[in-house]
Rosetta silent file (secondary structure, phi, psi, omega in degrees, C-alpha in Angstrom):
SEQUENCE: XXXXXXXXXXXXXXXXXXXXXXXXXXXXXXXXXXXXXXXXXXXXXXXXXXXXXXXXXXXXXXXXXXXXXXXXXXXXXXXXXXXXXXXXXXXXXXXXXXXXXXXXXXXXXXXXXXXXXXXXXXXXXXXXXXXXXXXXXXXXXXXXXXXXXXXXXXXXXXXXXXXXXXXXXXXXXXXXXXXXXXXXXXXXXXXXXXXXXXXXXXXXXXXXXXXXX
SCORE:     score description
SCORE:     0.000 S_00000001
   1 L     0.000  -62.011  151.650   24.201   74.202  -49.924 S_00000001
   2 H   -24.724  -50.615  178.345   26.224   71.986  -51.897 S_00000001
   3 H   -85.873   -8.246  163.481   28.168   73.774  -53.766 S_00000001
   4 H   -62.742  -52.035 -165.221   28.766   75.323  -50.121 S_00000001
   5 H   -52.886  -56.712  166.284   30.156   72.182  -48.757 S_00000001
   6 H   -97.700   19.101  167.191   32.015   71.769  -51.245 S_00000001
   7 H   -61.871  -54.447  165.586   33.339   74.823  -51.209 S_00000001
   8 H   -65.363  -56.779  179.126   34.450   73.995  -47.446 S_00000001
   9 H   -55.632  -35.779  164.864   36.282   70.668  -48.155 S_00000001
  10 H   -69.963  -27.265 -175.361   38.234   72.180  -50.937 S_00000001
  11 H   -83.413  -64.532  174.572   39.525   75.034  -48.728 S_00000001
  12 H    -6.271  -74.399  173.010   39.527   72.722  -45.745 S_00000001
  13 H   -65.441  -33.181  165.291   42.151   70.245  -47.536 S_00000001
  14 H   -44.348  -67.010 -178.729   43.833   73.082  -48.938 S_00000001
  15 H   -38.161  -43.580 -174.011   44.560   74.407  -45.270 S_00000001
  16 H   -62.586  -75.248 -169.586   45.396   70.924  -44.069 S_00000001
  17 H   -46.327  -57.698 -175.615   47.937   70.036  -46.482 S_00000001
  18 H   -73.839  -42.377  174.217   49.501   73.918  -46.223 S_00000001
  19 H   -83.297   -3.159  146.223   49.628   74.422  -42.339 S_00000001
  20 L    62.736   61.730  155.589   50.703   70.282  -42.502 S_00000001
  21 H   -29.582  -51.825 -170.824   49.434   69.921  -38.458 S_00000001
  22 H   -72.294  -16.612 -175.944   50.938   66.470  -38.431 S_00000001
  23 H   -91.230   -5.306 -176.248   54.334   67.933  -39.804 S_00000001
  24 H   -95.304  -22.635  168.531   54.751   70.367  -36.701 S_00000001
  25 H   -16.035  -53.708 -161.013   54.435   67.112  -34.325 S_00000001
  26 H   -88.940  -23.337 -177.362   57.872   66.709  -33.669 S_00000001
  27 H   -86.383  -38.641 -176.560   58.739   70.252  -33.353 S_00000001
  28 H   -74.920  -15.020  167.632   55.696   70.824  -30.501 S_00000001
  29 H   -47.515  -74.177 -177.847   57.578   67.621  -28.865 S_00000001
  30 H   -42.454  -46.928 -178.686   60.609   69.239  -28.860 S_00000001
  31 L   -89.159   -6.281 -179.754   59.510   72.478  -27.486 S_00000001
  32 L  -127.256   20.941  178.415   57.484   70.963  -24.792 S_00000001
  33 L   -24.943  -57.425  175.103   59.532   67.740  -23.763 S_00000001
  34 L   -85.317   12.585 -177.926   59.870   68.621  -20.150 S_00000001
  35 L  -113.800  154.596 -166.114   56.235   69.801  -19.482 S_00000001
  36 L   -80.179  179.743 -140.660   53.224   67.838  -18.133 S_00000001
  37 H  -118.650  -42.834  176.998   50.335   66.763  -20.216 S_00000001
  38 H   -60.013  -57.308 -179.801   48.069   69.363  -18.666 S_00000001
  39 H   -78.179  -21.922  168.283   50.331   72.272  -19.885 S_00000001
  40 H   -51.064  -46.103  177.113   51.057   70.779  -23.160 S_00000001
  41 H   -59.060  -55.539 -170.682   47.231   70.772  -23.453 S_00000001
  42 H   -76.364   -1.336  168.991   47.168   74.655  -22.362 S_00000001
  43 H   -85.055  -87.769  133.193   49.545   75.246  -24.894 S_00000001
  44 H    27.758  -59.440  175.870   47.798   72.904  -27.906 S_00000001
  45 H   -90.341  -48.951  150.415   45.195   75.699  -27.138 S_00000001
  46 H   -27.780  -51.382 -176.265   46.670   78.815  -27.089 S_00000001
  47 H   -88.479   -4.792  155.318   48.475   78.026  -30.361 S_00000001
  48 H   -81.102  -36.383  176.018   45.076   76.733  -32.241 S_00000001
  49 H   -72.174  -65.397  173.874   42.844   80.245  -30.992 S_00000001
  50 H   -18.126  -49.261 -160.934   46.259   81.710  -32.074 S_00000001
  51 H   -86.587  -33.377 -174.938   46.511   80.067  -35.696 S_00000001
  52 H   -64.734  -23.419 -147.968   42.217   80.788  -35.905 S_00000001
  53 H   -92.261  -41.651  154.822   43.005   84.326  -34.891 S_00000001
  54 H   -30.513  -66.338 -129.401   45.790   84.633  -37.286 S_00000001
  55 H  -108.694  -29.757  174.244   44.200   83.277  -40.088 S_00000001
  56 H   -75.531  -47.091 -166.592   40.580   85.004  -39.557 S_00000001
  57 H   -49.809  -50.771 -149.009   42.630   88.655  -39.038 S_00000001
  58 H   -93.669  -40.054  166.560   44.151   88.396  -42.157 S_00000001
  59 H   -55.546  -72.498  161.840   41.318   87.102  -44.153 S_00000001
  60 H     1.925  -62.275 -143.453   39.412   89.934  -43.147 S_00000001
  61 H  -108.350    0.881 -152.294   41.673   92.604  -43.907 S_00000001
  62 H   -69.490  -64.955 -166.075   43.336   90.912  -47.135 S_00000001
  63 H   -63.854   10.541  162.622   41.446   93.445  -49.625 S_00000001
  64 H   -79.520  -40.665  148.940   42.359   96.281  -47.866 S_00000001
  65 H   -10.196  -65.047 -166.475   45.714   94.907  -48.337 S_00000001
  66 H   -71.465  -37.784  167.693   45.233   94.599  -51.750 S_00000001
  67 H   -61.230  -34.816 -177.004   44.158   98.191  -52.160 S_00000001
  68 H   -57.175  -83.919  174.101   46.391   99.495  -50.146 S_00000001
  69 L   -73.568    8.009 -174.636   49.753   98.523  -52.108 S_00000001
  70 L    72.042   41.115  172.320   47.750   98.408  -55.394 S_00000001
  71 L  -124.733  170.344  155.311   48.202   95.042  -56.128 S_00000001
  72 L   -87.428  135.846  176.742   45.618   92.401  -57.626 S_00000001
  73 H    -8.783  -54.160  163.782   44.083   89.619  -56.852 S_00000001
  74 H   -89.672   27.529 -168.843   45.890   87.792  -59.717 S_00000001
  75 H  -121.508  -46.717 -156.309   48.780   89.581  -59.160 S_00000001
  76 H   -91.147  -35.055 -169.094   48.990   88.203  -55.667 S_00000001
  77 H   -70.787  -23.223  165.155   47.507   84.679  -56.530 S_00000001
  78 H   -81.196  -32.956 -176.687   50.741   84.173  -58.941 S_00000001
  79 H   -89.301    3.441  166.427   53.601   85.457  -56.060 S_00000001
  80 L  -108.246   -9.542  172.420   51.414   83.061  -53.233 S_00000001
  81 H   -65.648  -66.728 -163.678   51.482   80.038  -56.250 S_00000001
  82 H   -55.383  -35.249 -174.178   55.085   80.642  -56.309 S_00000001
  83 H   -54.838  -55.634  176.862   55.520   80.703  -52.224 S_00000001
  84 H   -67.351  -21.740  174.332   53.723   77.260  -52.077 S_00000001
  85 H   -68.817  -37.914  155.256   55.439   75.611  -54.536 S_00000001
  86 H   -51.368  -26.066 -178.150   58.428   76.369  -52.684 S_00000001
  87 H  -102.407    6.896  150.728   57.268   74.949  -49.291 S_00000001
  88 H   -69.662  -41.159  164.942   56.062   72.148  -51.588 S_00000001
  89 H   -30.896  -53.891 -159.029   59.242   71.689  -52.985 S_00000001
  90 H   -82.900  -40.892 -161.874   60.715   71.296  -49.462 S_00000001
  91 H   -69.111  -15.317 -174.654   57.721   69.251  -48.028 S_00000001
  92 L  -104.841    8.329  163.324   58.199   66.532  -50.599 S_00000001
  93 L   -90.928   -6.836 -166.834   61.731   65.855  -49.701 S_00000001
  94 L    85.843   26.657  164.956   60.172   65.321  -45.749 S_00000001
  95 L  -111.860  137.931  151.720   61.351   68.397  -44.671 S_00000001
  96 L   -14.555  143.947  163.436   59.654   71.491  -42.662 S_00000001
  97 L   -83.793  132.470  177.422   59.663   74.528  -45.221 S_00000001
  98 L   -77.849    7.478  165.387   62.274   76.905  -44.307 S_00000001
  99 L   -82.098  -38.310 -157.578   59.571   79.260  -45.206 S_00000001
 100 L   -68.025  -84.801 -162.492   57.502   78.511  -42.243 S_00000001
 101 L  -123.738  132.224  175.859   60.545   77.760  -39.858 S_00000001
 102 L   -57.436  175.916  132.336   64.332   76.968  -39.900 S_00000001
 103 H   -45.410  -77.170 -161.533   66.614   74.499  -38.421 S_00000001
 104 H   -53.901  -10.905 -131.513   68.309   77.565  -36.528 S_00000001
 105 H  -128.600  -57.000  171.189   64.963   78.869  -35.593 S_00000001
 106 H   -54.654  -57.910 -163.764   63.597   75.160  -34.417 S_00000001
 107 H   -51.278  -54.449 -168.640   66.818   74.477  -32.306 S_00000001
 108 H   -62.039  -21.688  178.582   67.070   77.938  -30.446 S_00000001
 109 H   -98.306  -43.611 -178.530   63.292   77.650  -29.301 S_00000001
 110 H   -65.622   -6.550  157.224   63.974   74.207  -27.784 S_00000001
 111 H  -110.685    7.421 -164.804   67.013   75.217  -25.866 S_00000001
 112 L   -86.208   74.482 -158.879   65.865   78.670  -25.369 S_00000001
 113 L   -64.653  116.044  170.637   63.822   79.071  -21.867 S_00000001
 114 L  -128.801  159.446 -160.463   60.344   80.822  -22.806 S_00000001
 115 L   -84.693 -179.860 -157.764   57.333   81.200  -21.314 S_00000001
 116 H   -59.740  -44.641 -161.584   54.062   79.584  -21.945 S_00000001
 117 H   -79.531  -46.361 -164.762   52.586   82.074  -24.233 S_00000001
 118 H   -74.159  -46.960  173.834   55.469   82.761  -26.202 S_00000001
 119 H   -49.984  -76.146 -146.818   56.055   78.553  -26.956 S_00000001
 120 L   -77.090    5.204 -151.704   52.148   78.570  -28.134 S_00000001
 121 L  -133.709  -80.248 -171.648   52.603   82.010  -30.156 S_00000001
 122 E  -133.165  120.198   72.670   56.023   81.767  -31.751 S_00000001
 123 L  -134.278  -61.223 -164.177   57.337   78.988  -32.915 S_00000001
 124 L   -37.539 -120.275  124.630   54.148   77.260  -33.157 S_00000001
 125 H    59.507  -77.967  179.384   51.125   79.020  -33.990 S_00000001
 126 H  -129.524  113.547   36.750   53.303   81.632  -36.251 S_00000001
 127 H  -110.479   -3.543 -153.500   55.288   80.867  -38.704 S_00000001
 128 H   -64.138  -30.936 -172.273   55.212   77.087  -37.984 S_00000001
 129 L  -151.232    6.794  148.000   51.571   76.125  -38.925 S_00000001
 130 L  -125.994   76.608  172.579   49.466   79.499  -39.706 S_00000001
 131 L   -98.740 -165.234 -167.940   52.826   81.019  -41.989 S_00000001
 132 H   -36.350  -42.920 -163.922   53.046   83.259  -45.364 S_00000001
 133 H   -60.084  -90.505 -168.602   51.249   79.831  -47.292 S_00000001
 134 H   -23.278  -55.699 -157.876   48.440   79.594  -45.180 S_00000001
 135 H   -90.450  -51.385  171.731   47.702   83.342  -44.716 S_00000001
 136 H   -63.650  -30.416  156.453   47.901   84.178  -48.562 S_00000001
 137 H   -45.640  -12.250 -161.981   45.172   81.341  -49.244 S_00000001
 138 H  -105.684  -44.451 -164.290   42.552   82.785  -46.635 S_00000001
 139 H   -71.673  -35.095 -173.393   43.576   86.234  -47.792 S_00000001
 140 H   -73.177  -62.603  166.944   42.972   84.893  -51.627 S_00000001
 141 H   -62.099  -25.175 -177.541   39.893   83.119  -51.012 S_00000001
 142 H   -96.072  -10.590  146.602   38.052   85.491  -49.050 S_00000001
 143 H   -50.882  -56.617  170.873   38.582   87.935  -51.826 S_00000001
 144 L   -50.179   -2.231 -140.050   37.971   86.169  -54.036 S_00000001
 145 L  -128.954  109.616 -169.122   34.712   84.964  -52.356 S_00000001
 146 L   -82.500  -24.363 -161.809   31.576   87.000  -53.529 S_00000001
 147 L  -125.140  149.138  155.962   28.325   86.097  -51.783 S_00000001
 148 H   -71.236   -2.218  165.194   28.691   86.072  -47.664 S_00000001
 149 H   -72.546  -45.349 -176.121   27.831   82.493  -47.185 S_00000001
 150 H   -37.960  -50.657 -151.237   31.067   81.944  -49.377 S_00000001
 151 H   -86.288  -17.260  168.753   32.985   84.295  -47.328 S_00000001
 152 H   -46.604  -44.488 -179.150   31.043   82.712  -44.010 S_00000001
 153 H   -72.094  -31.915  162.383   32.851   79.156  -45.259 S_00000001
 154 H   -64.095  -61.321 -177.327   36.185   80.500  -45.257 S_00000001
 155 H   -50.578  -61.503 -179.431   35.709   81.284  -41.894 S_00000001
 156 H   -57.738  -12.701 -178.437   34.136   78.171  -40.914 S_00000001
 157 H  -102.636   -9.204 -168.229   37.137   76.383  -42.243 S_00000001
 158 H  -101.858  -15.087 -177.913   39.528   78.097  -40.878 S_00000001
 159 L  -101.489   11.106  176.243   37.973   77.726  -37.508 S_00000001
 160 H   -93.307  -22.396  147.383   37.763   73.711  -38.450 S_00000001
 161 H   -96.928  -17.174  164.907   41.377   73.799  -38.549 S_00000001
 162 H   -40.700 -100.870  151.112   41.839   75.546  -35.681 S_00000001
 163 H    13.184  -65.566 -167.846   39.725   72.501  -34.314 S_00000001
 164 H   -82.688  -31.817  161.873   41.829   69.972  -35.787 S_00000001
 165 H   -34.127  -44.482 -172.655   45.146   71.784  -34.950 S_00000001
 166 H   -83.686  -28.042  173.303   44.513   71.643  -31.557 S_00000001
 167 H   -72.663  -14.099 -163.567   43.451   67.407  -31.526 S_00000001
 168 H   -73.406  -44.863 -167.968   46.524   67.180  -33.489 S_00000001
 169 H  -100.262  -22.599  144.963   48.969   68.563  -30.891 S_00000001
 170 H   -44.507  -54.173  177.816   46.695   66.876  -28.259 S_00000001
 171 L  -109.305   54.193  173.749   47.446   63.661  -29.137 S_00000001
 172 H   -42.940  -47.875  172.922   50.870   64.573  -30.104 S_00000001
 173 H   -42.477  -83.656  174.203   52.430   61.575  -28.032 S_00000001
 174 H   -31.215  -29.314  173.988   50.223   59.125  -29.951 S_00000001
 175 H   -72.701  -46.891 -155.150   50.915   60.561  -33.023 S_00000001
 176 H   -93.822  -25.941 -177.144   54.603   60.140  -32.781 S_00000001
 177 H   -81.838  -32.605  179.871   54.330   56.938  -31.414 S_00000001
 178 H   -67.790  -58.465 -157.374   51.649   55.504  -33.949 S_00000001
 179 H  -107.701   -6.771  153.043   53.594   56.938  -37.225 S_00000001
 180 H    67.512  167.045 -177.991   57.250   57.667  -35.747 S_00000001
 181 H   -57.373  -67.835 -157.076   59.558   60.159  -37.915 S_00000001
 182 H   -70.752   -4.188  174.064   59.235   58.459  -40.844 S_00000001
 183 H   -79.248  -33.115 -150.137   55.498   57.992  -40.905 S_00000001
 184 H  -114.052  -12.787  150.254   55.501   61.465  -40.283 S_00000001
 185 H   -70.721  -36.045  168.007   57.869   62.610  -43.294 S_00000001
 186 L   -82.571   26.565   -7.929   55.661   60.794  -45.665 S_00000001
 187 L    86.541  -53.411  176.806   52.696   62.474  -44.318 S_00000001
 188 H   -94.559  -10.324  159.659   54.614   65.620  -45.458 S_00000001
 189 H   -59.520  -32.452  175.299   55.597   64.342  -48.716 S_00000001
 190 H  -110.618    0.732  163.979   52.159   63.857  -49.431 S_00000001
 191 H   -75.219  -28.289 -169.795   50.659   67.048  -48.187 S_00000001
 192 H   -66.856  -22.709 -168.803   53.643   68.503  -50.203 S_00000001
 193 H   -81.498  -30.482 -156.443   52.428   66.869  -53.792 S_00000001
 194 H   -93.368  -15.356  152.308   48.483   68.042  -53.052 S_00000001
 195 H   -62.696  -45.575 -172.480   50.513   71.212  -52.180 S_00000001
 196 H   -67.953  -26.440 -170.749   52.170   71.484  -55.627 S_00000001
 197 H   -68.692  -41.875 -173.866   49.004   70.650  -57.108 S_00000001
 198 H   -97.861   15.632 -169.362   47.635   73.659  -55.719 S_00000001
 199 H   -94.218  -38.001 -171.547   50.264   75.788  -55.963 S_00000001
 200 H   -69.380  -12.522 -161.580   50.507   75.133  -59.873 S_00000001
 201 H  -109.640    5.413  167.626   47.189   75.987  -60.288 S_00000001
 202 H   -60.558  -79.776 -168.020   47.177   79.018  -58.122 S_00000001
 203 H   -54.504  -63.513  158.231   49.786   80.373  -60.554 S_00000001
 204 H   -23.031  -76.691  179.580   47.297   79.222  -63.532 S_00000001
 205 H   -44.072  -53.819  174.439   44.399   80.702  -62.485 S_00000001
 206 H   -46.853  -42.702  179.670   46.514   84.280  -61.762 S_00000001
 207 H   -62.944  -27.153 -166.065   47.815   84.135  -64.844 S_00000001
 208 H   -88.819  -39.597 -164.079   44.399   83.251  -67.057 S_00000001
 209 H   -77.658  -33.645  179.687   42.504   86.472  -64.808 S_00000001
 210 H   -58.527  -16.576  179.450   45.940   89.038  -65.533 S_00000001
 211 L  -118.623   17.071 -172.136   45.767   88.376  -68.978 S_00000001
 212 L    29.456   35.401  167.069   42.329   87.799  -69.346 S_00000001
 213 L   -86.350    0.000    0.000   42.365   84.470  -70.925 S_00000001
């Protein structure tokens, strides 16, 4: 049960740091500026069962994936090290990763009239906080994951961000108002280093099972 737990907290914080909730604040602002607190809320939820639904689908289905194009585990755990290091790269100057989502891509949904589903779907939801990072870690771990409580924990964590995604963009207001943009760039500066951390070691790890070292 322990070694369960902590099994969850390491994935947990992994998740946190790579879908960066607190770094999408300003963008879920943006896109919902002119809407009441009730649909902001019905949004907030759509795009967290969205990012769980995402994020469970893919775990699921990752080794079929893998089989599928023939690639390996450590094959794929060195090209998703490299992907995060890049949206670490970017997160530790205090910016969004243009892997998730651009500038052009951010602007165009905030002057762009769309409907409820589509705001809580795309931008949010996908790429902005369950993108490419996020989905090769789930897909990586639950391969990688041997006994079914393990792969049961993946699950459970992913539906524990889900969970916090959605208090996150609840008390968006509060958020922006407690830590203001710059509280909220170092926020992504420091999910970006605990990003890098895991990104180098990602790449490690691929490297010691392709080569058997």
């Amino acid at each position: 049960m322990i070694e369960l737990i902590k099994y969850f907290v390491l994935l947990y914080g992994g998740l946190f740091a790579i879908t960066n909730p607190i770094g999408a604040v300003p963008v879920f602002l943006s896109v919902t500026h002119d809407l009441s607190s009730r649909v902001r809320r019905e949004i907030a939820t759509k795009t967290s069962i969205t990012v769980v639904a995402t994020l469970v689908i893919f775990a699921l289905i990752g080794e079929w994936i893998f089989k599928f194009f023939g690639s390996s585990t450590d094959a794929f755990a060195i090209a998703g090290g490299i992907l995060l290091f890049k949206m670490a790269m970017e997160m530790l100057s205090g910016k969004l990763s243009s892997v998730k989502i651009s500038t052009e891509e951010e602007e165009e949904f905030s002057e762009e009239v769309v409907t409820l589903e589509e705001v809580a779907i795309m931008p949010l939801a996908i790429p902005l906080i369950s993108g490419p990072g996020a989905i090769t870690t789930v897909m990586l771990y639950m391969a990688k994951s041997s006994h079914l409580s393990e792969k049961a924990t993946v699950i459970a964590s992913i539906a524990a961000i889900g969970f916090t995604v959605w208090i996150i963009l609840c008390s968006s207001n509060r958020i922006q108002k407690s830590l203001g943009r710059v509280g909220i760039k170092v926020m992504t500066r420091m999910m970006g280093l605990i990003l890098t951390s895991m990104a180098v070691q990602m790449i490690i790890n691929g490297i010691k099972g392709a080569f058997g070292l």
